[in-house]
N, C-alpha and C positions, 0 to 999 in steps of 0.2 A: 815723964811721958815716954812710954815705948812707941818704938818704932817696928812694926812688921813688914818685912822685908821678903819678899817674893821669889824662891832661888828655880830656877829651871838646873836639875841634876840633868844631866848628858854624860853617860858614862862613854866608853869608848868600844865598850857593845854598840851602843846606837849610834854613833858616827861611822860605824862599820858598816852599819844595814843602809844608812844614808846614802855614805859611798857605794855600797851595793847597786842601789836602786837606782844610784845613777849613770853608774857603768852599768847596769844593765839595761835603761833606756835607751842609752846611745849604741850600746852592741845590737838592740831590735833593731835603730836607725840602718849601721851600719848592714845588719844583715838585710833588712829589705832593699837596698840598693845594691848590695851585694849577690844577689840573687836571682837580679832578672832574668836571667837566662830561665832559669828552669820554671819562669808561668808565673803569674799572676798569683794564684792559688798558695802556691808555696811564700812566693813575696811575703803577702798579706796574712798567712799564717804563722810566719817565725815573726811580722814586727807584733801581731796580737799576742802571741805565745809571751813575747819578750818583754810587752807591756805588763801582763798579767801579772807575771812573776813580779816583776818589780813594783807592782801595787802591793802584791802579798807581803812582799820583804819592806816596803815603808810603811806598811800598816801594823805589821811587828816590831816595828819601832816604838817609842813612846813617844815622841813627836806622831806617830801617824795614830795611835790611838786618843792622841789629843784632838788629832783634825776629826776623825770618827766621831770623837764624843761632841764635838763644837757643829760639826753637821747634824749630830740628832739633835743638839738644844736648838739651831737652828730652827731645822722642822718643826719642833714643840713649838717654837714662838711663831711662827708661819701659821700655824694649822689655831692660835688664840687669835687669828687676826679678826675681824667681822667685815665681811665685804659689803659693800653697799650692793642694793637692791639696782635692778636694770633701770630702774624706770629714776633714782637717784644720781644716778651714772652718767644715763645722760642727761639730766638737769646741768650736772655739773660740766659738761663735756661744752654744751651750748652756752652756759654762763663762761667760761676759757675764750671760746670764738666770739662772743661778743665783748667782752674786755681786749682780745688784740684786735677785734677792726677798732675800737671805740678807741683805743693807743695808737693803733696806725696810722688812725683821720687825726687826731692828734699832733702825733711826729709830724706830717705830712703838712697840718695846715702852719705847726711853728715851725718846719724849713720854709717854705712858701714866702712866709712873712719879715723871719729874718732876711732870704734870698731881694724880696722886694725892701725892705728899710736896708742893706747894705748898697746894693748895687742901683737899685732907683733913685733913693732917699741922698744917703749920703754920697757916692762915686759919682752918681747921675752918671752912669753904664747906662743905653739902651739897648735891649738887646732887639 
């Protein structure tokens, strides 16, 4: 009986761009706090700038062209779902609120009961 066996290759190309993309997210950080001075504008332009890039450089990875492809097989199965009709939705929405009051009165009347057979019955507690 063979066994197959699943290898994830990671050369040291792609732990390069990893690291990339992580010192370059934190250099966005550092520079939008780094930058208050000169305006809002610029802050919020070098942390996007800085983001950007480093989307680019993980998606050139092969790790980020796995997460790409696992996001469109996502979609694909997303987009085979059949959603229920309005008018089934909320049948089902009312059937949920009517099993938790129908559970609540439930919970509620067996603490009640235990409450009275503990503290009535057997303590003889009056409260």
């Amino acid at each position: 009986m063979a066994s197959s066996q699943v290898e994830t290759v990671s050369t040291n190309a792609d732990k390069a761009k990893l690291g990339l993309a992580v010192v370059l997210v934190l250099g966005a950080l550092v520079g939008f706090y780094m930058l208050t001075k000169q305006g809002p504008l610029v802050q919020w332009g070098a942390l996007i700038a800085g983001l950007v890039v480093a989307v680019v450089v993980f998606v050139s990875s092969e790790l980020g062209k796995q997460f790409v492809a696992f996001g469109r097989d996502s979609w694909r199965e997303v987009q085979k779902v059949v959603w229920p009709a309005r008018k089934e939705a909320v049948q089902m929405t009312l059937y949920v609120f009517g099993f938790v009051v129908v559970m609540a009165l439930f919970l509620w009347l067996t603490d009640k009961t235990l409450e009275w057979v503990f503290y009535d019955l057997i303590l003889g507690w009056r409260r």
